[in-house]
MMTF fields as JSON, N, C-alpha, C and O atoms, coordinates in Angstrom:
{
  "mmtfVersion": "1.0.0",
  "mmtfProducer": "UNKNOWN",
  "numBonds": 431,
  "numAtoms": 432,
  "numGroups": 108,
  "numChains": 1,
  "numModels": 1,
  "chainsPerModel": [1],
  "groupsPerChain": [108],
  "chainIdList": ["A"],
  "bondAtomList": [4, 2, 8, 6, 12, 10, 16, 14, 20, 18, 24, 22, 28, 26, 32, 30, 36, 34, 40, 38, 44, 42, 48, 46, 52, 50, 56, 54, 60, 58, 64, 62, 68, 66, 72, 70, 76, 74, 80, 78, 84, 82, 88, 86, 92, 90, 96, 94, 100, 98, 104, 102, 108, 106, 112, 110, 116, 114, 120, 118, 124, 122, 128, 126, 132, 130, 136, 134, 140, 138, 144, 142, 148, 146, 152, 150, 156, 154, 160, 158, 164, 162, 168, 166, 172, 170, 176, 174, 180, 178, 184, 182, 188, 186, 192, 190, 196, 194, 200, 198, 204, 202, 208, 206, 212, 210, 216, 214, 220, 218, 224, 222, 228, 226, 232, 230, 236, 234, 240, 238, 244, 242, 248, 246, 252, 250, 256, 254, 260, 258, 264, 262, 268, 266, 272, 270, 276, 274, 280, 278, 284, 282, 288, 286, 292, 290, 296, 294, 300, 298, 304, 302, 308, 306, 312, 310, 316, 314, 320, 318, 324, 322, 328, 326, 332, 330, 336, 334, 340, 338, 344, 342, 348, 346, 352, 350, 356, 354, 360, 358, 364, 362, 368, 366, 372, 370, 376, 374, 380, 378, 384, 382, 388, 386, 392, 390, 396, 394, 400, 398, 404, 402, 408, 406, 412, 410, 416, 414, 420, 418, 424, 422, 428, 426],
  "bondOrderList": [1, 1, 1, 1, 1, 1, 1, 1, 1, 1, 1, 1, 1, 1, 1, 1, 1, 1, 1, 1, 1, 1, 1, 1, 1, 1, 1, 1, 1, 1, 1, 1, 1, 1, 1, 1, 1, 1, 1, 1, 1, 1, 1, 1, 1, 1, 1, 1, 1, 1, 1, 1, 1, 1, 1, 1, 1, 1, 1, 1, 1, 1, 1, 1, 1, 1, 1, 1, 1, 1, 1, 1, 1, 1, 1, 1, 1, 1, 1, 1, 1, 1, 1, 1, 1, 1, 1, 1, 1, 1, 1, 1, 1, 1, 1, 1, 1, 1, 1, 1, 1, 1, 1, 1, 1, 1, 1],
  "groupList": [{"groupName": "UNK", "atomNameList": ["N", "CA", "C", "O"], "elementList": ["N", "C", "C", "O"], "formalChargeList": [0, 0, 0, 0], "bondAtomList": [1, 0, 2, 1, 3, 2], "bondOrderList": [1, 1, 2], "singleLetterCode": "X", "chemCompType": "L-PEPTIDE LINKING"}],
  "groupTypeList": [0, 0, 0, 0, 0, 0, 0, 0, 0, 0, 0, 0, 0, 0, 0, 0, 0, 0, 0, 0, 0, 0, 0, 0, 0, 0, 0, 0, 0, 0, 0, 0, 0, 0, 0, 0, 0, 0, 0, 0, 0, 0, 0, 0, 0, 0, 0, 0, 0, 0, 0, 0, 0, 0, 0, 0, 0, 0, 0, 0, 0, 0, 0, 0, 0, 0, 0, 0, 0, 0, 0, 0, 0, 0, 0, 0, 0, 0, 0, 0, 0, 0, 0, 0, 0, 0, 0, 0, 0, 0, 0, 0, 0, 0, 0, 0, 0, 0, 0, 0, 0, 0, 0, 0, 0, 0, 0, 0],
  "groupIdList": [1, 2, 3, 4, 5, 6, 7, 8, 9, 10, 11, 12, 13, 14, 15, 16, 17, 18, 19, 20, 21, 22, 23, 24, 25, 26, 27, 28, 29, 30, 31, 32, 33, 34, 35, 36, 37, 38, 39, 40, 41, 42, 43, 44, 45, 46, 47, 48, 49, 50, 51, 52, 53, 54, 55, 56, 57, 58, 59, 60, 61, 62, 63, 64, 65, 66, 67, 68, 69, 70, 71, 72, 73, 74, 75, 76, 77, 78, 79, 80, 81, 82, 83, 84, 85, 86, 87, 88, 89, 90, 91, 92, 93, 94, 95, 96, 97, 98, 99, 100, 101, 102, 103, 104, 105, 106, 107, 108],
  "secStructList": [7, 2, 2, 2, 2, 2, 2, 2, 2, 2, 2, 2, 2, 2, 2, 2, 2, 2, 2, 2, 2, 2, 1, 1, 1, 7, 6, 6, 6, 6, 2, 2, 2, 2, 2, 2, 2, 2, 2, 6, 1, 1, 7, 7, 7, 7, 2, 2, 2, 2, 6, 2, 2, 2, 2, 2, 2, 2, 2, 6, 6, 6, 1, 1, 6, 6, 1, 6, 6, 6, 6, 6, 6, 7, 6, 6, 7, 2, 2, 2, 2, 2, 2, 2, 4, 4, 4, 4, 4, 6, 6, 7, 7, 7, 6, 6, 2, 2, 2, 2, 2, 2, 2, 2, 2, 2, 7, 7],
  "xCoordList": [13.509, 12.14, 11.6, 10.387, 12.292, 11.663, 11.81, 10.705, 12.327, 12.372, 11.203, 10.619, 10.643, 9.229, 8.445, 7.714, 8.64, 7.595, 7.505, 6.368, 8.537, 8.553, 7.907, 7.221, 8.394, 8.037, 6.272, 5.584, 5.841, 4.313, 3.317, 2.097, 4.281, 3.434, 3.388, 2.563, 4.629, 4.622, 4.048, 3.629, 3.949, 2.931, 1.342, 0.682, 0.777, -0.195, -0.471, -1.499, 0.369, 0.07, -0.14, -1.143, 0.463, 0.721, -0.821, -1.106, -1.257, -2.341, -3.169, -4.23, -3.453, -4.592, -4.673, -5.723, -3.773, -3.72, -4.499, -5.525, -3.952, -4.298, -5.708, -6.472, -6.013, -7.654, -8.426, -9.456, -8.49, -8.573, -8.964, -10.07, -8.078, -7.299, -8.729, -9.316, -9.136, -10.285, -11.593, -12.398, -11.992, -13.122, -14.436, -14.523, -15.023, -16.08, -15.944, -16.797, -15.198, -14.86, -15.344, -15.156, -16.119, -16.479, -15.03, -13.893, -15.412, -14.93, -13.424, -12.461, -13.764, -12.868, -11.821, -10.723, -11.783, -11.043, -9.89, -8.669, -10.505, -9.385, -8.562, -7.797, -8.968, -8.337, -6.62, -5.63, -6.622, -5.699, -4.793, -3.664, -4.965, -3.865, -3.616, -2.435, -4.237, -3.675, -3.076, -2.035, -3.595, -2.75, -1.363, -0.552, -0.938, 0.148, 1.192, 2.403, 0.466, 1.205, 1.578, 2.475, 0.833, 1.066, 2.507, 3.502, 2.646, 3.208, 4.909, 5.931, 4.664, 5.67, 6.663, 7.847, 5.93, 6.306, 6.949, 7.478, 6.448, 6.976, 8.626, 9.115, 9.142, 10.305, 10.582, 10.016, 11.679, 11.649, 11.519, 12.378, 10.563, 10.741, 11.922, 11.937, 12.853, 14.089, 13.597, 12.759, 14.132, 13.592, 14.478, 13.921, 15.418, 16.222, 15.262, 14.709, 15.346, 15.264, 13.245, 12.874, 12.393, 11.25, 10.41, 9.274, 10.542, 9.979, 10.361, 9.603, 11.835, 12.157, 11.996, 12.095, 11.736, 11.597, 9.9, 9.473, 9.214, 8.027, 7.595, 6.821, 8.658, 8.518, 8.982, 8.509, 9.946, 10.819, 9.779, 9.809, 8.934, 7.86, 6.747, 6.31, 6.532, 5.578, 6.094, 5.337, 7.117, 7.589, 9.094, 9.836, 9.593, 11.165, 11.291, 12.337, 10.245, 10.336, 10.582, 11.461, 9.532, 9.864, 10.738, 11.427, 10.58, 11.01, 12.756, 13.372, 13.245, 14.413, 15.344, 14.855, 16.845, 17.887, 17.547, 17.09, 17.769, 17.149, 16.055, 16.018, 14.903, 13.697, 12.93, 13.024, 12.366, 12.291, 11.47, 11.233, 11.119, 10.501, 11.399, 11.131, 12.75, 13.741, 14.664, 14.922, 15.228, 15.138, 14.185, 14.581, 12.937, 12.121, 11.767, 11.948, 11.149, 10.917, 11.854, 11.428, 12.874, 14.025, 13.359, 13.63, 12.593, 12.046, 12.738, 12.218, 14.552, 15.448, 16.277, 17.457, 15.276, 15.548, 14.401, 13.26, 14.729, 13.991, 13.11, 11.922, 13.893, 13.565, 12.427, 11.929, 12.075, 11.645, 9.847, 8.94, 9.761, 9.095, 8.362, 7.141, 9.121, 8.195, 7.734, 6.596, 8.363, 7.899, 6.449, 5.47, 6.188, 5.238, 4.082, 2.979, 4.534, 3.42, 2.728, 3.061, 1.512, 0.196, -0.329, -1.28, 0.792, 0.362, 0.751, 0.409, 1.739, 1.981, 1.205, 1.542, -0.007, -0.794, -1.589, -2.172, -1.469, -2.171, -1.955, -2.624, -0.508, 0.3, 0.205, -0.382, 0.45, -0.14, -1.303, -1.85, -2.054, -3.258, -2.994, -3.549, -2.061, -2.151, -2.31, -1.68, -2.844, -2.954, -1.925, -1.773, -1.076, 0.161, 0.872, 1.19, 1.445, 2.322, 2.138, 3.04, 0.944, 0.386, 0.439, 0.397, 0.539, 0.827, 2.08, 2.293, 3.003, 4.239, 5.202, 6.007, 4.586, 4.704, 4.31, 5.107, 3.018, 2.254, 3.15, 3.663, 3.511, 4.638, 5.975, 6.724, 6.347, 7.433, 7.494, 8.418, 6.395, 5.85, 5.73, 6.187, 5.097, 4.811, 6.378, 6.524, 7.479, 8.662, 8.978, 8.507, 10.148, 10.764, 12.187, 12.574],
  "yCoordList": [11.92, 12.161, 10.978, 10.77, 10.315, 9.375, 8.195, 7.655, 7.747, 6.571, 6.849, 5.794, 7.905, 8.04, 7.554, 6.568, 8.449, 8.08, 6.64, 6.305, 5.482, 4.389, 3.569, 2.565, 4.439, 3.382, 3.457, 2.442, 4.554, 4.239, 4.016, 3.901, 4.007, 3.243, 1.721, 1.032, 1.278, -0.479, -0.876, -2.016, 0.399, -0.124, 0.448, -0.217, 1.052, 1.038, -0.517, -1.051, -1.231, -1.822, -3.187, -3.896, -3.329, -4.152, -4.519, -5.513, -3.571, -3.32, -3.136, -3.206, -2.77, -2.72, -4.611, -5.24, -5.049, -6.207, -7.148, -7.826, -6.993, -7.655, -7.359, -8.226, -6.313, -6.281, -6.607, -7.145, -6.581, -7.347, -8.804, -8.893, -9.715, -10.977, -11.248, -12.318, -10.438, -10.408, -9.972, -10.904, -9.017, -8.585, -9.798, -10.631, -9.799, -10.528, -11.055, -11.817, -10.75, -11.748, -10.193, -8.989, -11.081, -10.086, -9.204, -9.43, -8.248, -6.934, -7.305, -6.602, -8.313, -9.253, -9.802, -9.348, -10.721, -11.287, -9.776, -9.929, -8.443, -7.522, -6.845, -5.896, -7.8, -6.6, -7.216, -6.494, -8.835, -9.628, -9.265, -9.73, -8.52, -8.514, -7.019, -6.772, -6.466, -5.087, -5.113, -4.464, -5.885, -6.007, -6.862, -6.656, -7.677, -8.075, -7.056, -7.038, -6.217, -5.016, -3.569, -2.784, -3.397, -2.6, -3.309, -2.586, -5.097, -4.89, -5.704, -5.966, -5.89, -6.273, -4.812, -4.94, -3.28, -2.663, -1.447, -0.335, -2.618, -1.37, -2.116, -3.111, -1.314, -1.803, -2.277, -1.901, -3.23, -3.742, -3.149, -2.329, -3.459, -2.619, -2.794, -3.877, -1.94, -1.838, -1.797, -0.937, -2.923, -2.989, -1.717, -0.675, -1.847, -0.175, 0.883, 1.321, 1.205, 2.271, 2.692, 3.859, 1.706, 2.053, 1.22, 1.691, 0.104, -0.157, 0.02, 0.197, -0.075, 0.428, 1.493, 1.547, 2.764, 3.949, 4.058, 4.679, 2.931, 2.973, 2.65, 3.174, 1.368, 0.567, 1.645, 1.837, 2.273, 3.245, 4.475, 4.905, 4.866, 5.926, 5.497, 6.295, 4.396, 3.271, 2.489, 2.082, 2.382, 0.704, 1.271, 0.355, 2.396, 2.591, 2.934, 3.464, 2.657, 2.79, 1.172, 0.759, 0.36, -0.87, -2.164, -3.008, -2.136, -3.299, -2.994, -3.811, -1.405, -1.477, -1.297, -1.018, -1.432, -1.553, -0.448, 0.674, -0.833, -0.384, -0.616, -0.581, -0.905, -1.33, -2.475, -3.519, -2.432, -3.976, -5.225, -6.351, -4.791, -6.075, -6.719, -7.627, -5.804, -6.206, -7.182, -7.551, -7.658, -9.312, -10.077, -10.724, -10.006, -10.924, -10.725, -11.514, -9.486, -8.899, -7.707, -6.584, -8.013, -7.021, -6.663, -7.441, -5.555, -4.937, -4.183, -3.365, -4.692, -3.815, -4.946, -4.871, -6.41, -7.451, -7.733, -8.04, -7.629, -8.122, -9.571, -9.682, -10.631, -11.747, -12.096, -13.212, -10.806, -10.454, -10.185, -10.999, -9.276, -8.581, -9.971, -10.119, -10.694, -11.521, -12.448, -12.885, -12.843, -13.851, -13.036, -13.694, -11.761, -11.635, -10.966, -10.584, -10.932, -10.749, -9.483, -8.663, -9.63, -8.692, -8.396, -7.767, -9.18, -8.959, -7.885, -7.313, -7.313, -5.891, -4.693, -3.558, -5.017, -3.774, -3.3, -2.231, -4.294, -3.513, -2.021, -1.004, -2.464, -0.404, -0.093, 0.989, -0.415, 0.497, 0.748, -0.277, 1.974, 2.108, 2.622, 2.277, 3.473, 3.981, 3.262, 2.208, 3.538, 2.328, 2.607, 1.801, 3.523, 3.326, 2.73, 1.643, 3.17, 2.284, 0.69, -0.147, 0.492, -1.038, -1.552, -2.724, -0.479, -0.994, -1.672, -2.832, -0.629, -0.508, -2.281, -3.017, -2.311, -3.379, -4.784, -5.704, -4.969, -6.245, -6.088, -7.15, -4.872, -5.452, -5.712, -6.454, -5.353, -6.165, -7.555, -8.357, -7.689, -9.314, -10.051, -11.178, -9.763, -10.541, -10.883, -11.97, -9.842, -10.199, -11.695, -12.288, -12.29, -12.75, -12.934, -14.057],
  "zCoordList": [-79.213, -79.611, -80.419, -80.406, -81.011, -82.073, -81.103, -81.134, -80.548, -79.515, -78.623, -78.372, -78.045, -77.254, -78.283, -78.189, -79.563, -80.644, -80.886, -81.219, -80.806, -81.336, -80.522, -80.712, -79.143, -77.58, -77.782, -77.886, -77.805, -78.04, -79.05, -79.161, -79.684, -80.729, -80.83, -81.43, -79.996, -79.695, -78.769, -78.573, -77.852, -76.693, -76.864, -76.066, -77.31, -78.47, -78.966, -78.548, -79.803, -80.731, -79.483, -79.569, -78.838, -77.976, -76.641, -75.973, -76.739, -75.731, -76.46, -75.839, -78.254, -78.531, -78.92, -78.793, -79.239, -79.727, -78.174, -78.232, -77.363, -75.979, -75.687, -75.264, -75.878, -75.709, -77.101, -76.694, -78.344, -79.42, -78.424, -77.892, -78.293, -77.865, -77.061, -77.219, -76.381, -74.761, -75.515, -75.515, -76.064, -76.981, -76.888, -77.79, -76.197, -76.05, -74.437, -73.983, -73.899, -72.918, -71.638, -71.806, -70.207, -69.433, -68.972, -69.386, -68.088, -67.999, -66.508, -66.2, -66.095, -65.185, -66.007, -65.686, -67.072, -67.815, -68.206, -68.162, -68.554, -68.831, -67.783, -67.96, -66.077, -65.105, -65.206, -65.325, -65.116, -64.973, -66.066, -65.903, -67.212, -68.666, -67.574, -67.327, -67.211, -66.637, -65.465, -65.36, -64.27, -63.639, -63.906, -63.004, -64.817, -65.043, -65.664, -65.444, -66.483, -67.219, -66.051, -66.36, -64.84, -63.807, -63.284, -63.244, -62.78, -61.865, -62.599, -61.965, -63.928, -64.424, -64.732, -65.042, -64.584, -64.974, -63.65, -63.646, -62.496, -61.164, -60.85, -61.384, -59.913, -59.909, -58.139, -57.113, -58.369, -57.315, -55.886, -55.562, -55.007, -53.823, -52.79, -52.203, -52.501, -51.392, -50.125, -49.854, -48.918, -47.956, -47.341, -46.996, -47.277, -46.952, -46.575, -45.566, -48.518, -48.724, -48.685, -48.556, -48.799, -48.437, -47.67, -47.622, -47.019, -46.053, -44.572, -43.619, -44.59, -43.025, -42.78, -41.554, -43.276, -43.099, -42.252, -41.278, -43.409, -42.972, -41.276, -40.474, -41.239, -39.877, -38.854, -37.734, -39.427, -38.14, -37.502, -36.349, -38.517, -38.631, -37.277, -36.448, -37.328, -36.651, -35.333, -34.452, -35.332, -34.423, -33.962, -33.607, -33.909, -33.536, -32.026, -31.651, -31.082, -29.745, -29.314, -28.557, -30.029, -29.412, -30.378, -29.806, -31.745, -32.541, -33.368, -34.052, -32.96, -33.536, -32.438, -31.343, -32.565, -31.438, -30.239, -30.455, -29.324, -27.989, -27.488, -26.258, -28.165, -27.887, -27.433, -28.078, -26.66, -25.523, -26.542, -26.104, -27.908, -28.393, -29.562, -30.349, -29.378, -30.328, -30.631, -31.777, -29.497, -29.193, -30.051, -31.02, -29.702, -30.481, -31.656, -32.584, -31.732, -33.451, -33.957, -34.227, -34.026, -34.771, -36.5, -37.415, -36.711, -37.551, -38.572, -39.33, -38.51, -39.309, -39.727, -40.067, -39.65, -40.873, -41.782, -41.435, -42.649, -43.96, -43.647, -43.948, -43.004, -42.614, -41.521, -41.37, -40.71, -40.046, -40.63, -40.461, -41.096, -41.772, -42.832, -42.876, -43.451, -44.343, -43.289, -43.461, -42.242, -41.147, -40.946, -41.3, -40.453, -39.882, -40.755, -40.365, -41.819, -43.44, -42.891, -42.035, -43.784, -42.754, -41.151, -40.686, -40.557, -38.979, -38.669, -37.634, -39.74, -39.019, -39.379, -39.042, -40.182, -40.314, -39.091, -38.906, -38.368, -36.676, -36.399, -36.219, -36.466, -36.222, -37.492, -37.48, -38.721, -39.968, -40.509, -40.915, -40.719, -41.166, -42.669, -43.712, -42.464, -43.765, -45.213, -45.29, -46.067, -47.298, -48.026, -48.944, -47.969, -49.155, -48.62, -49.102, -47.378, -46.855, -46.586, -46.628, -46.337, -46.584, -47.934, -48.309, -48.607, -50.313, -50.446, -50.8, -50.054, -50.453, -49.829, -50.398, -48.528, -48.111, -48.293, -48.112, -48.668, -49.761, -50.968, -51.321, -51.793, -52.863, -52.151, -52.785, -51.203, -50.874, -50.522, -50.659, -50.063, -49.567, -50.388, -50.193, -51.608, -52.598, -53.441, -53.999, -53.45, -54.018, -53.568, -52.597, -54.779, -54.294, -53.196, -52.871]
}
């Protein structure tokens, strides 16, 4: 209980201080302190465990083993997948799963 208590009160102090820091500055200048604090704070995305699931959902007739475009685009490598970035939102519409995948892209 006192460690939640401690945790927010440093992160409190920490974020009021950061906007303090911006205080005059337009409403753009505060998205960038937030988006750095969103994505320093997500955790790494697993190509495993949440993007192939996605691809398999989408693409498991033609881009994984057995499938006639698998030879060329084998979709159950990682290596694969950053080669072809955003080209694969053709077959994805959905926006989470397009999420989930731009943070994998963006990893190192």
């Amino acid at each position: 209980m006192r460690m939640g208590a401690v945790f927010l009160i440093i992160t409190t102090a920490v974020i009021s201080y950061s906007l303090g820091k911006t205080m005059g500055k337009s409403a753009t200048t505060l998205r960038p302190l937030w988006t750095n604090y969103v994505a320093a704070s997500r955790s790494k995305i697993d190509f495993n465990t949440q993007v192939e699931p996605i691809l398999k959902s989408r693409c498991q007739g033609c881009h994984f083993p057995g499938g006639k475009m698998y030879d060329k685009l084998p979709f159950d490598r990682p290596e694969t997948i950053k080669h072809l970035g955003t080209k694969l939102f053709t077959r994805i519409s959905d926006e989470n799963d397009r999420k989930v995948i731009r943070e994998f892209l963006s990893q190192e």
